[in-house]
Each structure stands twice: as structure tokens, then as C-alpha cells.
C-alpha positions as CSV (number, residue, x, y, z in Angstrom):
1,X,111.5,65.3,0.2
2,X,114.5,66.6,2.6
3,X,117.7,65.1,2.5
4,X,119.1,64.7,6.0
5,X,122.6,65.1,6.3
6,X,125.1,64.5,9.8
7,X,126.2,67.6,10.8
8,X,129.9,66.3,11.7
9,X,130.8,64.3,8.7
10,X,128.1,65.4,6.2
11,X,126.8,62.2,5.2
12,X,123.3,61.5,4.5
13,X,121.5,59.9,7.1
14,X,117.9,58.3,7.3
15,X,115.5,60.7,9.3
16,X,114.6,58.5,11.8
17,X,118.6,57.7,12.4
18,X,119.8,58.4,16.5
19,X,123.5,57.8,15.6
20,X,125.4,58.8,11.7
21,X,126.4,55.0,10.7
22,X,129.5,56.9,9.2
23,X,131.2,58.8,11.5
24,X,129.3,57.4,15.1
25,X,128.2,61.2,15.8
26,X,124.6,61.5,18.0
27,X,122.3,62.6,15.4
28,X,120.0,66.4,16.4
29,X,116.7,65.5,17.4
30,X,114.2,66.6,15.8
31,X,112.5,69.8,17.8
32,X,109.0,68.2,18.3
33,X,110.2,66.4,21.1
34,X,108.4,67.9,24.6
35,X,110.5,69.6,27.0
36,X,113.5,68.3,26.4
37,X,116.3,70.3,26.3
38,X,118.3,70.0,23.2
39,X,121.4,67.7,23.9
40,X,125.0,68.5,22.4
41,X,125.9,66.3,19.4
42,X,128.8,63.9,21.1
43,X,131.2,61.5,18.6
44,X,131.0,58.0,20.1
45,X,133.1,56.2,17.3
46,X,136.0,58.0,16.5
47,X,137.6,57.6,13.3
48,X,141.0,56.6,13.4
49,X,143.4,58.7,11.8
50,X,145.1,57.0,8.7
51,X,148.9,57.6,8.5
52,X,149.1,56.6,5.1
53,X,146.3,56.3,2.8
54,X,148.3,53.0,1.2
55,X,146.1,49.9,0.9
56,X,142.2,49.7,1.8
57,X,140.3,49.4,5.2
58,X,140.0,45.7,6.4
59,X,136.7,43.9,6.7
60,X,137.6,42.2,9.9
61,X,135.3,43.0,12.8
62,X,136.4,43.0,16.4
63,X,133.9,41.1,18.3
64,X,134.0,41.4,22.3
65,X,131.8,39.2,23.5
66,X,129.9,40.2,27.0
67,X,127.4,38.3,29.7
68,X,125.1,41.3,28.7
69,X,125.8,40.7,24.6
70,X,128.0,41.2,21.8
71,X,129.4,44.5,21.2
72,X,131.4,44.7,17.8
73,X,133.5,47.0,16.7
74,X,134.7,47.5,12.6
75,X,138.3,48.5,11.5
76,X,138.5,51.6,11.3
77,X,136.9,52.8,14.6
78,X,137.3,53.0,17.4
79,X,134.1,52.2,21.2
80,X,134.0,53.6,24.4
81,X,133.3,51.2,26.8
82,X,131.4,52.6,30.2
83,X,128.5,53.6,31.7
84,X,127.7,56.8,30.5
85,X,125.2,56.7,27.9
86,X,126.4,60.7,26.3
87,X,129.9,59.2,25.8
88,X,129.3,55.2,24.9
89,X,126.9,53.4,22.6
90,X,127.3,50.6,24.7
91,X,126.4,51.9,28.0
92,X,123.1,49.9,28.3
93,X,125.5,47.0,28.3
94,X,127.1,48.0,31.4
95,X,124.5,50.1,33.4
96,X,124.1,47.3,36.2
97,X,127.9,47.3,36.9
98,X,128.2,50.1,39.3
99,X,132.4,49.4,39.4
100,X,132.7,49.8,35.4
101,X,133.5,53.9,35.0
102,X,132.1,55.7,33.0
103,X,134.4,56.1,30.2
104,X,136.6,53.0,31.4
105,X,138.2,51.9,28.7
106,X,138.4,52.3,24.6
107,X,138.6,49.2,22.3
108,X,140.3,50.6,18.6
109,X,140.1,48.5,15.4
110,X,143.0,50.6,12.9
111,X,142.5,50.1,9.5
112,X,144.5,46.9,8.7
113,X,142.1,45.2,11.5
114,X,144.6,45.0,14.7
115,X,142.9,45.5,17.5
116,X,143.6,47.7,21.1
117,X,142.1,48.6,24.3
118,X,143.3,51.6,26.6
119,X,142.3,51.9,29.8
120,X,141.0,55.6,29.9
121,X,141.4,56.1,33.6
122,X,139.3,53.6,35.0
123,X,138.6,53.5,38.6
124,X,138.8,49.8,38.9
125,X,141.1,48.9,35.8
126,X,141.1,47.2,32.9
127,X,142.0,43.5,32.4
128,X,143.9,41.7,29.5
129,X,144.3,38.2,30.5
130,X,144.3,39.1,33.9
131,X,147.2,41.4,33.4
132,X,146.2,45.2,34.4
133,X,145.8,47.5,31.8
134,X,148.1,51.1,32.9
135,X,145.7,53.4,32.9
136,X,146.2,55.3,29.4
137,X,148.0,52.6,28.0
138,X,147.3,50.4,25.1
139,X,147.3,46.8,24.5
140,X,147.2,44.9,21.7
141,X,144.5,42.1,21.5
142,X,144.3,38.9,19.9
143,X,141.9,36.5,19.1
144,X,141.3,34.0,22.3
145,X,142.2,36.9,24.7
146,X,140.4,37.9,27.6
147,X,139.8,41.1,28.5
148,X,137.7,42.4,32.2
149,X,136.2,45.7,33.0
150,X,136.8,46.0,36.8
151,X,135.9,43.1,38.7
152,X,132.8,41.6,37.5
153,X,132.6,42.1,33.7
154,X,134.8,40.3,31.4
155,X,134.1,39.4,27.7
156,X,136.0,37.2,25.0
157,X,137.9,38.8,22.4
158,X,136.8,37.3,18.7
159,X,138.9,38.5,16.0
160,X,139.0,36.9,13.0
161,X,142.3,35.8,11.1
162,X,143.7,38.3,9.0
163,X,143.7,36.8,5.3
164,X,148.1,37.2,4.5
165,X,149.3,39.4,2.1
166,X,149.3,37.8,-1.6
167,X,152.4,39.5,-2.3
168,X,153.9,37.5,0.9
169,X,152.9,34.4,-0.6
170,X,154.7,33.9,-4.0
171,X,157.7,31.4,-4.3
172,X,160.7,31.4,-5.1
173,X,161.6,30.7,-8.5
174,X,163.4,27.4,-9.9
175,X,166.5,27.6,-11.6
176,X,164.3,25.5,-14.5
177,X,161.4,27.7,-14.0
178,X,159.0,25.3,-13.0
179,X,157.9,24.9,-9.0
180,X,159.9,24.2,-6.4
181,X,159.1,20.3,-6.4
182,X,157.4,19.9,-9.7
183,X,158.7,17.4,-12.2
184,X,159.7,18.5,-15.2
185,X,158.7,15.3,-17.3
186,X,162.9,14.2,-16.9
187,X,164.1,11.6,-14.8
188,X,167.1,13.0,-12.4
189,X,170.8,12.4,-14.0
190,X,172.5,9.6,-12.7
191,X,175.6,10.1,-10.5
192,X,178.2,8.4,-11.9
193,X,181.2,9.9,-10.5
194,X,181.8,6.6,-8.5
């Protein structure tokens, strides 16, 4: 049996995979295929580039939610958003929205689970809360926000709540060494200075 690896990020990959589930790269297609002339392989999901390799990726998942459906996004990586189905993995999403560019805009996930769109260019702009987008700027989006392709397409940003640092949490420490607030088992000395 033949192990199929991605030829961008060497992973294996299932043979009847379009799209490497590790790095987003368009898989070759296999040479059977009629006529067809062979297409370039084109990263989609771009990996974003870890400053530090401190701490592990978050399991939050960006959610941007569309008339036409859902499109997620993991930490991690980053989506086109547009019409151009060589560039976006979403472009089905968007093909009856002639005023949504082609590559309009990207929505990021880093690794700690904040989330971003840029507008790459757009024709018609991109949309945070009804606050333009410069074109290759970035914004930061939170959960609630609302964010519009040109005119006609906006979608809901769900992002879950990132779970607080443990460290963060901890208390101070009691000069008796119990809890702030705890009893001790002692009833509180008396003030008699009266």
C-alpha cells in the first residue's frame, strides 16, 4: 500500500484527500483525471508563524457565522475569505456575491486563540462593526462582533472565552496561612483598648 504524503509540509494524507488537513495546501491530483491540465499546488491556510515556541496551541475555534453557512477557522491558522476558489476554501460561500473580491479579506486565529481580520485590498471593504477595515490593516475581533464583506454579506463572530491562566488565579497568602476569609477555628481578640 502507498503512503501519500503533502508535498508542502510532508504529512501523510488520505488518498482521496483534496486539501492536507495539516498545513491547508491543495493536494496533486491524481493524473487519471481527463484533460485537465494539472493545477499548481496553492496554500489556503497559512500557518502562522510562532514567535516563541512558549506554551501550547489553544483549542479555541473562531467561528464566523454566514447567511450561506459557518466557516470556522482553528488557532493557529489563518482563511482567505473571497471568491476565488484557487486562493479560498470558502469561495463556494461567497460565489453569488459579485461585490465580495476575490481575496477580500483574511481572518487569523494566532496560537493563544485571538482572533483578526485584514482587509487584503478589497474593492468594497471590509466591515468590523460597521467600522471600515483600512485596507491591509488588522483588527482584532471579539466574540459578539460583527464583521461585513462589502455591502451584502455580514456574518457573526463566535469566539469562545479563553479559559484564564491558572497561574493568574492563585491568592494571596494569609499572614496565618490559611485563606483569605477562612476561619481558623479562633474567635477574633477582643479590643479592649477602650
Amino acid at each position: 500500500m502507498t503512503t501519500h504524503t503533502c508535498p508542502s509540509c510532508a504529512a501523510r494524507v488520505s488518498p482521496d484527500d483534496l486539501i492536507c488537513f495539516t498545513c491547508g495546501a491543495n493536494l496533486p491530483r491524481p493524473t487519471a483525471i481527463r484533460d485537465d491540465p494539472p493545477l499548481p499546488t496553492t496554500i489556503m491556510q497559512e500557518y502562522m508563524r510562532r514567535d516563541d515556541s512558549t506554551g501550547p496551541i489553544s483549542s479555541a475555534v473562531l467561528r464566523l457565522t454566514f447567511p450561506t453557512g459557518n466557516v470556522e477557522v482553528p488557532a493557529g491558522t489563518s482563511l482567505l475569505l473571497g471568491r476565488d476558489p484557487a486562493e479560498s476554501l470558502v469561495a463556494a460561500a461567497f460565489s453569488q456575491f459579485e461585490n465580495v473580491s476575490r481575496r477580500h479579506a483574511t481572518v487569523t486565529m494566532d496560537d493563544a486563540g485571538h482572533a483578526t481580520i485584514r482587509d487584503e485590498h478589497s474593492t468594497n471593504g471590509t466591515f468590523v462593526n460597521g467600522d471600515r477595515v483600512l485596507p491591509g490593516n488588522t483588527v482584532r475581533l471579539a466574540d459578539g462582533d460583527r464583521v461585513r464583506l462589502a455591502a451584502d454579506v455580514a456574518a457573526d463572530v463566535v469566539l469562545p472565552r479563553q479559559e484564564p491562566d491558572p497561574a493568574s488565579l492563585s491568592r494571596p497568602e494569609a499572614s496565618n496561612g490559611s485563606r483569605p476569609g477562612a476561619s481558623n477555628g479562633s474567635r477574633p481578640e477582643a479590643d479592649n483598648s477602650a
